[in-house]
N, C-alpha and C positions, 0 to 999 in steps of 0.2 A: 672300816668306814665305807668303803670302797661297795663292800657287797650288800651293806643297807640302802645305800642309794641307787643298786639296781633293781634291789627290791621295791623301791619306792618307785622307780618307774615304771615298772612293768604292769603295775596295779591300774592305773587307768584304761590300760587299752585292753584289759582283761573285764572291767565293769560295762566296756562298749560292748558286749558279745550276748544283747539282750534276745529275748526270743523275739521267733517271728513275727506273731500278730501284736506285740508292743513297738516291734519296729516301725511295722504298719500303721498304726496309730499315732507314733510321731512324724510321722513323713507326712500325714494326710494331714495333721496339726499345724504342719510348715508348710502348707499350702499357701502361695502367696495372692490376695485379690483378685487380681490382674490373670493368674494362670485358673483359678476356679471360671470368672467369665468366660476366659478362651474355652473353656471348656465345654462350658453350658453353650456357647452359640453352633457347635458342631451338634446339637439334635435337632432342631430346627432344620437342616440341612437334610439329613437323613428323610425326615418327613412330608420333605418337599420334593423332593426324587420320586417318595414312594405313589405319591398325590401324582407326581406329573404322568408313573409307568400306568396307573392305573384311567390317567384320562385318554392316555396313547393307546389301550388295549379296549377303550370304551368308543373311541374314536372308528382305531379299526372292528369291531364288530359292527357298529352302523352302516360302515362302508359296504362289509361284505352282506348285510343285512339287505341295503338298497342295491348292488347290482344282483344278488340273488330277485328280487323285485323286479327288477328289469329283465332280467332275461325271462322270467315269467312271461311278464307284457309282451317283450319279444321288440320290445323300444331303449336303445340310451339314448338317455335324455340329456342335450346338452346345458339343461338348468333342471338341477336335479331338486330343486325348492319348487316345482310346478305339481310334481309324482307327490311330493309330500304334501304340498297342500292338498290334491285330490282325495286324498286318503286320510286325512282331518277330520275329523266332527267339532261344530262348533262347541260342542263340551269342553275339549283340548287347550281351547283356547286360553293364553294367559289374561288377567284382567289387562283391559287397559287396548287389546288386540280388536278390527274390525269381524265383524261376520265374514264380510268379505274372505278373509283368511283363512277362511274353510273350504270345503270341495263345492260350497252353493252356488257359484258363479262359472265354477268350472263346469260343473251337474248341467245346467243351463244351455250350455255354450255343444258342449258334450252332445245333450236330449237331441238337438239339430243339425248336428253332423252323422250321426247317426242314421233320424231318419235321409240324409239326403244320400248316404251312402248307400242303405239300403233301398232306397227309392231305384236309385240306379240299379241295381242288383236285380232288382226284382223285374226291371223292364225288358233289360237284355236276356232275363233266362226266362220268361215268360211271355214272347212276342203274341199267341196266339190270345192271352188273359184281357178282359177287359178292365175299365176302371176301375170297377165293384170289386172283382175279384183281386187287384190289386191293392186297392184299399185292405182288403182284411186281410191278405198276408203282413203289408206291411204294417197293420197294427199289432198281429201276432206276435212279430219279431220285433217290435221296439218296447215291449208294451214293460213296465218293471221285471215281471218274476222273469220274462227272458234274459234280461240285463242281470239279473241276481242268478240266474245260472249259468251264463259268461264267468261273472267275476267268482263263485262257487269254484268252476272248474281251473281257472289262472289261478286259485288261492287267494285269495284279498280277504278271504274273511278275517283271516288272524294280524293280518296288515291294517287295519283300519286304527285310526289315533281318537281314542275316545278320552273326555276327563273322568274326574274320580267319580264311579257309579257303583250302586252295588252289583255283585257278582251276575246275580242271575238278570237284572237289569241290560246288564253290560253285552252278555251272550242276546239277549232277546234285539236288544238297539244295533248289534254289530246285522243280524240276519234283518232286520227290516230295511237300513239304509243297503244294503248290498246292490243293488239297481240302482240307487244314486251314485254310490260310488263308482261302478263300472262305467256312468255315465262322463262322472269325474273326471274320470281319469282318459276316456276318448278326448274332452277338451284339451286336457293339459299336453297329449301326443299332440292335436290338431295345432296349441301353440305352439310346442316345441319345434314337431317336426314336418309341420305343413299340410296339406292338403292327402297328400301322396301317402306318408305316415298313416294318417289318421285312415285312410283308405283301405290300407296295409292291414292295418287291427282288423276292421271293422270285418273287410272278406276273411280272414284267417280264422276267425271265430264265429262267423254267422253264415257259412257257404253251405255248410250241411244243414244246420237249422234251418235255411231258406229250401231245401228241397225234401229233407225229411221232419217236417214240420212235430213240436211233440204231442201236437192236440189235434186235432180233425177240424178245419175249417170251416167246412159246411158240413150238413148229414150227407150221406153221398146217394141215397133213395132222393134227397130233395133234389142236387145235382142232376143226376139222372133225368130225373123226370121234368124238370125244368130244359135238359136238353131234349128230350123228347120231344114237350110243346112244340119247341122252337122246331123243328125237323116236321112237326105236323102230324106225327106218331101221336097213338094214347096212351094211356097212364102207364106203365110197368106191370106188369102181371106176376106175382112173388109165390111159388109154390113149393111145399114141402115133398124134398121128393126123398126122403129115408131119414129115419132118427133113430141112433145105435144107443150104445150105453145101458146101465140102472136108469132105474126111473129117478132119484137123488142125484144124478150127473149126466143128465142126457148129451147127444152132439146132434145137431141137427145139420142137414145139407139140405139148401134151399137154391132151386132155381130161378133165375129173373130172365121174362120173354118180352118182347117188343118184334113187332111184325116187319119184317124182314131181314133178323139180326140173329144170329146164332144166339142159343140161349148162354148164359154165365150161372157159373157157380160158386157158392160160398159156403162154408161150415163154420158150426158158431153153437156155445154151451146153450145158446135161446134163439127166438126163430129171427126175430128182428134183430140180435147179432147177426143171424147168416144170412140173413137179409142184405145188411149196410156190406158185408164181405162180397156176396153177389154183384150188389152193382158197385161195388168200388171195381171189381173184376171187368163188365162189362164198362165203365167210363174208362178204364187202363185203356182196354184195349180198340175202345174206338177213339181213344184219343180227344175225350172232351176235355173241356177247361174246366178250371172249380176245383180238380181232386187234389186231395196230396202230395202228388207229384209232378201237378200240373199240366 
């Protein structure tokens, strides 16, 4: 008897020794309620972590986006929403947003600090210039495409915040406002950072372009001879004194005489190039106002 009823025991805990993926399936079956929720609320969790690393890595690239920005400009900005607005197009804007909230007011504000910076500029390095000739420098160098070749060379072009446009729209509209926005953005240094700032920009990036001008102001035969009048001298005398080269690429050297002034020379692929080279040569060196270099 004795040995039937160990046999009889030993039977159960030998039917407990199921395989493994049937274990598996009754443990997941005795999952209780209450432990499946706890469960399910720990993804949620995960997802929110991942959301937050990725606003924190989105946060910092902005950051280092705008002081890369800034040190371009070569301003920090102690309100760094003035540089963003400047660099806005009203496209960008969400509904509901002023115009205002674009670089249009700043552009404005900008256009006038500008010229009064360069106004200055242009009086102190041009003492012997009259008004006239004052005037047209300083409309050279406020005029847009100068402004659009500032902002060209600081980089803004890829910095500008435009809305959804098409592709090729979007490259055409970033290169035509390019002068507003340089303008832009002098306002937003002139709120930020004062007077003195805004001063700062403005010589730092317009001191060469105010003495090596990229166009020719006047013709410099008309210069010349406009200073002649004035002196009581007659017209310029322009004469070709040797032409080298093929006849498909000539170079001509031409000299310019006025009665009692050493003659000047110029070379130039046509004659009226070596012409304007000539008396740019002779206004250097007498020192008239009107040229290039003033």
């Amino acid at each position: 008897m004795k040995d039937e009823a160990k046999d009889i025991a030993t039977q159960p805990i030998e039917a407990q020794a199921a395989p493994e993926g049937e274990a598996a399936t009754k443990t997941l079956a005795t999952k209780t309620p209450e432990t499946k929720a706890a469960e399910t609320k720990t993804t949620p969790a995960k997802k929110k972590r991942t959301r937050s690393s990725k606003a924190k890595d989105k946060a910092k690239a902005a950051a280092d986006a705008n002081a890369a920005l800034e040190a371009r400009i070569g301003h920090n900005f102690a309100d760094p929403n003035l540089l963003m607005q400047a660099i806005t197009h009203v496209s960008a804007l969400k509904s509901g947003r002023k115009r205002g909230d674009s670089y249009q007011r700043l552009e404005f504000l900008g256009d006038h600090v500008l010229g009064l910076v360069v106004s200055d500029m242009l009086y102190h390095a041009f003492p012997n210039a009259d008004e006239g000739e004052l005037s047209k420098r300083l409309a050279e160098l406020v005029r847009k495409e100068s402004c659009a070749d500032v902002a060209k060379s600081l980089g803004l072009l890829d910095d500008i915040k435009l809305g959804s446009v098409g592709s090729s729209a979007d490259a055409r509209l970033r290169k035509s406002i390019l002068g507003d926005i340089c303008e832009a953005v002098i306002g937003a240094i002139f709120l930020d950072g004062g007077h003195a700032a805004a001063d700062e920009f403005v010589k730092r990036n317009w001191t060469e372009r105010m003495h090596q001008p990229r166009r020719p102001l006047r013709d410099p035969k008309t210069v010349l001879q406009e200073w002649a009048q004035g002196k009581g001298l007659p017209t310029p005398v322009y004469r070709e004194v040797e032409r080298t080269g093929p006849h498909h690429d000539p170079e001509f050297r031409v000299a310019v005489d006025l009665p009692g002034l050493a003659p000047a020379e110029g070379t130039g692929g046509s004659k009226r190039a070596a012409e304007k080279v000539a008396a740019s040569v002779m206004i250097e060196r007498e020192g008239v106002g009107g040229g290039n270099d003033g």
